[in-house]
C-alpha positions in Angstrom: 76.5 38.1 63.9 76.5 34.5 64.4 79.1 32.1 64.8 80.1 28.6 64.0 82.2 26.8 66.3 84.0 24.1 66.4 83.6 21.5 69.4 87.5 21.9 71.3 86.8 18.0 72.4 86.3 17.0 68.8 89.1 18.9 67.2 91.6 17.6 69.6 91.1 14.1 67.3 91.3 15.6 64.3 94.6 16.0 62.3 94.9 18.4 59.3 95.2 16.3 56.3 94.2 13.1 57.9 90.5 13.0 57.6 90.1 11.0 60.9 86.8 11.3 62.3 83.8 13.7 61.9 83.5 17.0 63.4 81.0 19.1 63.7 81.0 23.0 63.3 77.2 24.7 64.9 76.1 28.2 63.7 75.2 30.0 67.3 74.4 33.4 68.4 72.1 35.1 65.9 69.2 33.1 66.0 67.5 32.9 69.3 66.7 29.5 70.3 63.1 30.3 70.6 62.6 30.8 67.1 60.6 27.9 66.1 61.0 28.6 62.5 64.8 28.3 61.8 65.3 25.2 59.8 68.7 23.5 60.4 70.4 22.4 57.9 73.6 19.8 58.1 76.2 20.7 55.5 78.4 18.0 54.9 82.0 18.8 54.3 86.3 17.6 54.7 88.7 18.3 56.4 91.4 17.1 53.7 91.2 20.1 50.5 93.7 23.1 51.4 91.9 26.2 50.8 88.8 24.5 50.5 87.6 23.1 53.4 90.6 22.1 56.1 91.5 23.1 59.7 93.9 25.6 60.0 96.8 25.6 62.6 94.4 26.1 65.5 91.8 23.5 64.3 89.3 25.7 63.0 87.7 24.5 59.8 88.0 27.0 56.9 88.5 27.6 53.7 86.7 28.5 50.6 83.8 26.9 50.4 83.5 26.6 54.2 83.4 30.3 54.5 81.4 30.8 51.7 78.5 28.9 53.7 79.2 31.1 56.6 78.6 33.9 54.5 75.4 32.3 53.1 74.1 31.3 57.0 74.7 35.0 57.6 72.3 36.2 54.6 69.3 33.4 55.5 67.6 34.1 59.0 65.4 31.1 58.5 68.1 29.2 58.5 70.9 27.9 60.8 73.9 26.1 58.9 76.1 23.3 60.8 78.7 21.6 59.0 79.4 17.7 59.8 82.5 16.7 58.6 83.7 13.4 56.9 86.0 11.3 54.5 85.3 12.7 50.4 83.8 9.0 49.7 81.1 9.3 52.4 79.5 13.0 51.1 77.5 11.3 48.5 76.1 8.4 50.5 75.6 10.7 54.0 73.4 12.6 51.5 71.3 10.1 50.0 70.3 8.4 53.2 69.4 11.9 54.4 72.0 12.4 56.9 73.1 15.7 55.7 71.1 18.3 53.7 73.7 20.1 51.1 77.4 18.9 50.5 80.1 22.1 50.4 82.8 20.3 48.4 83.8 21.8 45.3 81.1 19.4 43.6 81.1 19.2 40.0 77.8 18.2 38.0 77.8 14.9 36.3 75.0 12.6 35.0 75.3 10.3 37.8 74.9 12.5 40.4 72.2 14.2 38.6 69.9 11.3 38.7 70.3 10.9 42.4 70.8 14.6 43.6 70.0 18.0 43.1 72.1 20.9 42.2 71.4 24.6 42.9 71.5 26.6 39.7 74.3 29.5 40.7 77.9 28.3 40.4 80.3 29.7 42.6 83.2 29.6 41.4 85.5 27.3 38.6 87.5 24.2 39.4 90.3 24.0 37.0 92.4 20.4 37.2 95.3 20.1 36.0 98.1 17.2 36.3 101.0 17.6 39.1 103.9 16.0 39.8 107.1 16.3 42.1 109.0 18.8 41.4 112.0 17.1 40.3 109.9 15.6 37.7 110.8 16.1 34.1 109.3 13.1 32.3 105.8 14.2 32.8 104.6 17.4 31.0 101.5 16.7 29.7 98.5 14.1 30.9 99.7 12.0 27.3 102.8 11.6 29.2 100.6 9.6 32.0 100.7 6.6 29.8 102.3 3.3 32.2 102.6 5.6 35.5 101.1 5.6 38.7 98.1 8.4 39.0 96.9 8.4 42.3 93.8 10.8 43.4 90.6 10.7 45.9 88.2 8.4 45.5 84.7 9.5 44.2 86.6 13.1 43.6 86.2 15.4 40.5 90.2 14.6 39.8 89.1 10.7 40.2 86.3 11.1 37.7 87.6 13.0 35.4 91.3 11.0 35.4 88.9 7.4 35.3 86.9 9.0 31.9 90.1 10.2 30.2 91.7 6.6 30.5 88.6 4.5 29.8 88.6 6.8 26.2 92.6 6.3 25.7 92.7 2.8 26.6 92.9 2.2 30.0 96.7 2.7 29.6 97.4 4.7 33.2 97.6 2.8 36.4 95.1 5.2 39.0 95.3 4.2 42.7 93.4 5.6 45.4 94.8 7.9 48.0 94.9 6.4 51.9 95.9 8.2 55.1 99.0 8.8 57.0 102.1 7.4 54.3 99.4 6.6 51.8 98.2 9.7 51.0 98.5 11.9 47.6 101.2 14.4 49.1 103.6 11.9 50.4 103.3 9.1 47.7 104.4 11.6 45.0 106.9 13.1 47.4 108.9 9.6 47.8 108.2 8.2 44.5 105.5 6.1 45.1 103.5 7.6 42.6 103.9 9.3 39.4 101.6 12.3 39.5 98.1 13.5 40.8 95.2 15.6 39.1 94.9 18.9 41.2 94.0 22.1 41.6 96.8 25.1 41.3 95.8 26.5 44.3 96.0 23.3 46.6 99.4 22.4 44.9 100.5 26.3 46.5 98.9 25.6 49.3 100.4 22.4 49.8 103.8 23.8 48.9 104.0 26.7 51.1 102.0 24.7 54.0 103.8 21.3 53.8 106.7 21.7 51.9 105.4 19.2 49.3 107.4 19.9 46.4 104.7 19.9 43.9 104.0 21.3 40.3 101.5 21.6 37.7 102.7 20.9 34.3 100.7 21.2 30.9 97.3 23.0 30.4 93.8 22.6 32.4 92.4 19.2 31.6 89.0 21.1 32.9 87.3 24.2 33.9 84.4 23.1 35.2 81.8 25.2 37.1 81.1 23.9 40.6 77.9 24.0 43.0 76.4 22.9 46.5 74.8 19.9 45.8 71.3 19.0 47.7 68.7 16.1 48.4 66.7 15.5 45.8 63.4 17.5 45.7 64.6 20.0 48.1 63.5 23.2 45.9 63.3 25.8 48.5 66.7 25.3 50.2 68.3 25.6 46.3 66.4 28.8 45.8 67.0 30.3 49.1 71.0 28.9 48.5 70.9 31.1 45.1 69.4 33.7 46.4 71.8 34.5 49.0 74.5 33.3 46.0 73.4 36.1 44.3 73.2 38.7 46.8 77.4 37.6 47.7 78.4 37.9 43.9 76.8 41.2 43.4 78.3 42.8 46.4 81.7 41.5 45.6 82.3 39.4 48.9 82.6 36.0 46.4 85.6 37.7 44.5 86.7 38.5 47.9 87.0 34.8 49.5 87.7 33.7 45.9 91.0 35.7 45.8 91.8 35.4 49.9 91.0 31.3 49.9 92.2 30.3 46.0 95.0 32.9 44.9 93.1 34.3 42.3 89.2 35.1 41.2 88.0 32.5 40.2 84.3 32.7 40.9 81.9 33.1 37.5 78.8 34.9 37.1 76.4 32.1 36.0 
């Protein structure tokens, strides 16, 4: 069975939740070297989404989407999956210029990155986003409520999209800032007040809770439930069918409800 490792010099820099750096994760071990036809392919992913793709307390990088591509490298002898790591905002440019092959990021489709990239065709599981606050919140139930407070999310992320289109339609009326590193980022701004709220997932909020004593809630329903997929250069038809194929192949025997369940809580993987 192969393995992908992560370089013990390269981890040492990075931090969980910090997003400092790149590291890169090689698969290894069950695909002889003197196989000419295994195709590498870079998968570009963070370090900075608890149960998604983070490293764990030993600096291994995990999570669901991580391990989901383990699973997939497992099913595709051709190929040999590495994973390159970097800040959310750099995914989408690293992939036009070519320096990665697929993104593993919980990536929603919209029309933008339609026109510029290619998505395969079997979704693996569904993003719900929700609003969050502090716990000791009690003014915010609802994203209405959002009106005059501080919304702070990830650049280029599905919460910053979808919380940008929601206040361009209502009037521009919520202040969104962008999350930084160390005291600027999502967890502690909302923990000392700094900001108002977030749009998350319920799983990272546990996560995050149980992990990092954040002190973190969702309030009101899902502002979406949208299916997610790998995303992929554009043109690069055989690498999407070979990625569905194996997709496939890990919903049918159950091992997607599996990591679904283990990584997010709950199943929420879809069938098409």
């Amino acid at each position: 069975m192969k393995k992908l490792k992560l370089s013990a010099a390269i981890i040492a820099l990075g931090i969980f939740l910090t997003g400092c750096g790149s590291i890169s994760d090689t698969a290894s071990g069950g695909k002889a070297e003197a196989e000419n036809n295994v195709k590498k392919i870079i998968v570009g992913t963070g370090t900075q989404f608890p149960n998604i793709c983070f490293l764990d307390d030993k600096g291994k990088l995990t999570g669901y989407d991580v391990e989901l591509v383990r699973e997939i490298d497992k099913r595709l002898p051709d190929y040999e999956f590495e994973f390159k790591t970097m800040e959310f905002s750099n995914l989408l440019l690293s992939l036009e210029t070519k320096k990665i092959d697929l993104i593993a990021h919980q990536m929603e489709v919209n029309e933008e990155r339609k026109e510029k990239f290619l998505f395969n065709n079997e979704p693996y599981n569904v993003f719900p986003l929700n609003v969050v606050v502090h716990q000791d919140n009690q003014d915010i139930k609802s994203v209405e409520d959002l009106v005059g407070k501080k919304v702070i999310v990830g650049a280029t992320s599905n919460s910053a999209v979808l919380i940008e289109k929601y206040n361009k339609e209502n009037g521009g009326k919520i202040n969104i800032v962008y999350a930084g590193q160390g005291s600027d980022d999502t967890k502690t701004q909302l923990k000392t007040g700094r900001a108002d709220a977030t749009i998350s997932t319920p799983f990272a909020v546990d996560f995050l809770n149980d992990a990092a004593d954040a002190q973190q809630k969702v309030v009101g329903p899902a502002l979406s439930n949208s299916k997610v997929f790998f995303l992929l250069q554009k043109g690069d038809t055989e690498l999407r069918d070979k990625v569905d194929g194996a997709l496939k192949e890990i919903k049918k025997d159950g091992t997607l409800t599996e990591l679904s369940t283990k990584w997010l809580g709950a199943d929420y993987t879809v069938s098409n």
